[in-house]
C-alpha positions, -999 to 999 in steps of 0.1 A, spaced: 681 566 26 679 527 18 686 504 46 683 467 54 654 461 72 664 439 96 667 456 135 687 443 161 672 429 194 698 402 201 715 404 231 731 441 239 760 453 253 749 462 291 736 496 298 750 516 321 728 535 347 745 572 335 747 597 360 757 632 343 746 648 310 769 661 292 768 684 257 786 677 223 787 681 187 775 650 166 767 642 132 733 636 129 717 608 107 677 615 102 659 579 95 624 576 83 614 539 95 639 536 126 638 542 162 677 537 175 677 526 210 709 520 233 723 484 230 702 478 194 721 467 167 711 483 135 725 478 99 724 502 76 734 505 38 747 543 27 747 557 -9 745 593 -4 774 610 -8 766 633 21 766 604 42 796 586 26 812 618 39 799 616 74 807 582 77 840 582 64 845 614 89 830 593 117 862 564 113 886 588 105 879 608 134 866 579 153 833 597 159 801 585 168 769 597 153 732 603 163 703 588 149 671 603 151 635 593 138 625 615 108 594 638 123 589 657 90 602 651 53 624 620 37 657 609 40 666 619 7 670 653 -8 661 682 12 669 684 54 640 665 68 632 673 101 641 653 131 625 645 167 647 661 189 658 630 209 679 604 192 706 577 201 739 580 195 755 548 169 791 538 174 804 523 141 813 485 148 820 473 111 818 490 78 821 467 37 830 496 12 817 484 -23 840 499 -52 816 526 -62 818 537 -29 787 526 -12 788 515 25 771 486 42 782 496 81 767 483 112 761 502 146 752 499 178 736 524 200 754 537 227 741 566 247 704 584 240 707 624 237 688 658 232 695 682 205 693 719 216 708 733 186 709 725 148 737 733 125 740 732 88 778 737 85 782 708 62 769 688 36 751 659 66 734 676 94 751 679 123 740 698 158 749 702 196 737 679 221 730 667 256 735 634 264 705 625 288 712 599 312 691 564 319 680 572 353 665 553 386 677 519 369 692 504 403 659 520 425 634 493 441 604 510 417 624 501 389 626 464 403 589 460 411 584 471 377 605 443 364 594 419 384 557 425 366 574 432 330 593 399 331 563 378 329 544 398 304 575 399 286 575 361 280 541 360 273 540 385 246 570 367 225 553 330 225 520 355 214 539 370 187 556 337 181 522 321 171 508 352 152 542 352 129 543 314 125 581 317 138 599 301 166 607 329 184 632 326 218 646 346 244 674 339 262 679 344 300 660 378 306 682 406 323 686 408 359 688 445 362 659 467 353 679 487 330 687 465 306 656 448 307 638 481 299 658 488 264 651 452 255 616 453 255 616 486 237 637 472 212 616 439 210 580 454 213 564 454 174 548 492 178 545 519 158 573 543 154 560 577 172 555 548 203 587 538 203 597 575 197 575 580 233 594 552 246 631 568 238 617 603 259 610 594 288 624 602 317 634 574 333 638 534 337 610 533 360 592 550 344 598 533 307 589 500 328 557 511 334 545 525 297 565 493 285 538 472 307 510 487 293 517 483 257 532 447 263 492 436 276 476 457 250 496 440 225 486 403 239 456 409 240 451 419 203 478 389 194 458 362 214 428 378 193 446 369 162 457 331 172 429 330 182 402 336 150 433 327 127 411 291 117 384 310 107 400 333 84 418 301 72 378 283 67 364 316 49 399 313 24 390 278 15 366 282 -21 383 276 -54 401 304 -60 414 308 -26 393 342 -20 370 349 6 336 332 -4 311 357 -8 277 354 9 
């Protein structure tokens, strides 16, 4: 499935620290390169006419639908299959082109666990439990925050540097909660950690893995500011190639 590459991370709607699961049926829309989490803003352009249907089932019916990250398979053609936790997208706008193509853009809501797939239509669809963002509001979550803030802050004027962008944030959250999804949607990782990220348990416990991988990733940042002038020196022969010995 194509898609615009640009992800979300601007500011989300606030979280809310769920207390019960719950079980429904969603559409379900498998994604190779993506990692939905709630509050992330994702854009996404749709050409298949199995998810022309969903989506146009999804506003008619005023349905959300689930994302999950593609474990085995593609997007296109046969059913791929899907890591078994995903986020569920609400539809905020959708541009129908006149051969029926969608550009439509999302937002994640709620994160969920399937428990039962079901191939009753053209998309895939399945049951689910919703599976609430826990132990936001506890004081571990807000010693964790306390120590992710900083790091946090650190890591974007890193990544700032590396990328040769002016890269801001704006007032970090106050609660934990929010503060956790934000770093998981801001932190430049590898899909199956980001997938690790969207399972855990809880806030507290997101906080903590989200500390690790925000100081491993400095680290190997402030190694690349920091030899970036000698790449640049061995780059600087007539051609513009590495000089050899």
């Amino acid at each position: 499935m194509d898609r615009n590459q640009g992800l979300a991370g601007r500011r989300s709607e606030r979280a809310i620290d769920h207390k019960q699961a719950k079980t429904m049926e969603l559409p379900l829309f498998p994604l190779n390169n993506i990692v939905l989490f709630p509050g992330m803003v994702l854009p996404l352009h749709i050409f298949e006419p199995r998810y022309r249907e969903m989506i146009n089932r999804c506003m008619s019916e005023q349905l959300p639908f689930g994302v999950l990250l593609i474990k085995e398979g593609s997007e296109v053609g046969e059913p791929a299959i899907p890591h078994l936790v995903g986020t569920a997208a609400r539809i905020m706008r959708v541009e129908t082109q006149d051969d029926g193509r969608m550009n439509i853009t999302v937002i994640g809501t709620q994160r969920f666990r399937v428990k039962e797939l079901h191939h009753r239509f053209s998309y895939l669809t399945g049951t689910v439990e919703t599976m609430p963002l826990v132990n936001g509001s506890t004081k571990l979550a807000d010693d964790l925050a306390h120590r992710v803030r900083p790091r946090l802050m650190e890591y974007v004027e890193l990544l700032s540097k590396a990328s040769r962008q002016k890269l801001t944030l704006d007032r970090l959250p106050e609660d934990a909660l929010t503060l956790a999804l934000m770093v998981a949607i801001a932190l430049q990782v590898n899909n199956e950690e980001k997938q690790a990220l969207l399972s855990l348990v809880g806030i507290p416990e997101m906080l903590a893995r989200e500390l690790h991988l925000l100081s491993r990733e400095s680290l190997l940042l402030q190694y690349m500011n920091d030899t970036l002038a000698d790449v640049v020196a061995m780059n600087l022969g007539p051609t513009g190639a590495i000089l050899p010995n």
